[in-house]
C-alpha positions in Angstrom: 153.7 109.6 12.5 151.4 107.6 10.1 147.9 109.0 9.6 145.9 106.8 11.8 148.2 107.8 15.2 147.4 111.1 13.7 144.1 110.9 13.6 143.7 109.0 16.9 146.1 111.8 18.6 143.8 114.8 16.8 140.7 113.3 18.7 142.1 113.1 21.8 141.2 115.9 25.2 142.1 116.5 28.5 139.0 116.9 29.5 137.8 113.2 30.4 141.0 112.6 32.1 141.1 115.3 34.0 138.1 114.8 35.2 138.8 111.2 36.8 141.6 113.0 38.1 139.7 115.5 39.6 136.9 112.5 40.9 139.9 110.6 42.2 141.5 113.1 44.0 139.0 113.3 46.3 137.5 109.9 46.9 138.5 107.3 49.6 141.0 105.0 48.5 141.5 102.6 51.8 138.3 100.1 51.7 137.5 97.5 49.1 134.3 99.2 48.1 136.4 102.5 47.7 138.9 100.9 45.5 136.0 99.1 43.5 134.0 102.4 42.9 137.3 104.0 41.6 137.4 100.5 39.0 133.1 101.4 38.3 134.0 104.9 37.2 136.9 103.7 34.6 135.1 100.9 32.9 131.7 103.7 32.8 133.9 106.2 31.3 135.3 103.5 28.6 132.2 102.0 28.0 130.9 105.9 27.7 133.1 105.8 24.8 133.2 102.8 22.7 135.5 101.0 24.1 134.9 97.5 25.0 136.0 96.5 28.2 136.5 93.2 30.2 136.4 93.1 33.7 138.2 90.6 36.5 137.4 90.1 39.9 140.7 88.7 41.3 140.6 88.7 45.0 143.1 91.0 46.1 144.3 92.5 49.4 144.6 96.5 50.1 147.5 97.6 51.8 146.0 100.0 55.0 145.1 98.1 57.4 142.5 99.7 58.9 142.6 99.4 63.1 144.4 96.7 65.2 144.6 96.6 68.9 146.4 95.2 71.6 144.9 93.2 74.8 147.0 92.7 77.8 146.6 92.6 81.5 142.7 93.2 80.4 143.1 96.6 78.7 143.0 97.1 75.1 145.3 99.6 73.1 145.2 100.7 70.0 147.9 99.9 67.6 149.1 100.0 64.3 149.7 97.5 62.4 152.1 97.5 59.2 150.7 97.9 55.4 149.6 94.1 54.3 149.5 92.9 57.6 147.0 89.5 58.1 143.7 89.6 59.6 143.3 88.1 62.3 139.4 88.9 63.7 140.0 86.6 66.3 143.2 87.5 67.6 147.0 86.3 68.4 148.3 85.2 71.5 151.6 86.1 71.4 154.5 87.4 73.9 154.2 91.2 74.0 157.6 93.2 72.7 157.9 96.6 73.1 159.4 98.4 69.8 160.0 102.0 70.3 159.7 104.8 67.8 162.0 104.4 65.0 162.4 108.1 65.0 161.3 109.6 61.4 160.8 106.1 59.4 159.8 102.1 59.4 162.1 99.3 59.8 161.5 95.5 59.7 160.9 93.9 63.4 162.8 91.3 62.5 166.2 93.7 63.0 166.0 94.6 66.8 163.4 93.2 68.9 163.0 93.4 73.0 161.0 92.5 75.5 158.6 94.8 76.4 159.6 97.2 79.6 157.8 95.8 83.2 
């Protein structure tokens, strides 16, 4: 190991990273805001330090969707829809299919699709 990685190594803790760990464990993670504060508290911590730090803003798309219903014979009924699933605020129309459970797991629609029991 040359001297510099030893040096670098030498100054190195656990206790800053644990702490994030410790922050992280119990903050939301499922809304856009929740994932940006997460982002906030790294570059704060890295800036804290030294370190100089460039942030993006790419648009990106969080994988729980948060509800989804289903309207039919003018009733709703909550659903759930699958991780990345499109927002639609204004709705489908669509034929309604009935899928039942897959008993323990996910699978793809697109293998075994009925109509929905009368």
């Amino acid at each position: 190991m040359d001297d510099v990685t030893h040096a670098v190594l030498a100054e190195i803790g656990l206790d800053e990273p644990w702490g994030l760990v410790e922050v992280f464990a119990r903050q939301p993670r499922e809304k856009p805001d929740d994932a940006n504060r997460g982002a906030d508290l790294l570059i704060e911590r890295l800036r804290r330090h030294g370190i100089p730090v460039t942030v993006h803003q790419p648009e990106i798309f969080l994988s729980l969707p948060i509800r989804a219903e289903v309207r039919a014979g003018g009733r709703s009924f909550a659903a759930k829809p699958p991780a990345f699933a499109a927002n639609r605020p204004d709705g489908v129309t669509a034929p309604l299919l009935h899928l039942p459970a897959a008993g323990g797991g996910t699978r793809s629609i697109a293998t075994r699709t009925r109509p929905a029991p009368r």
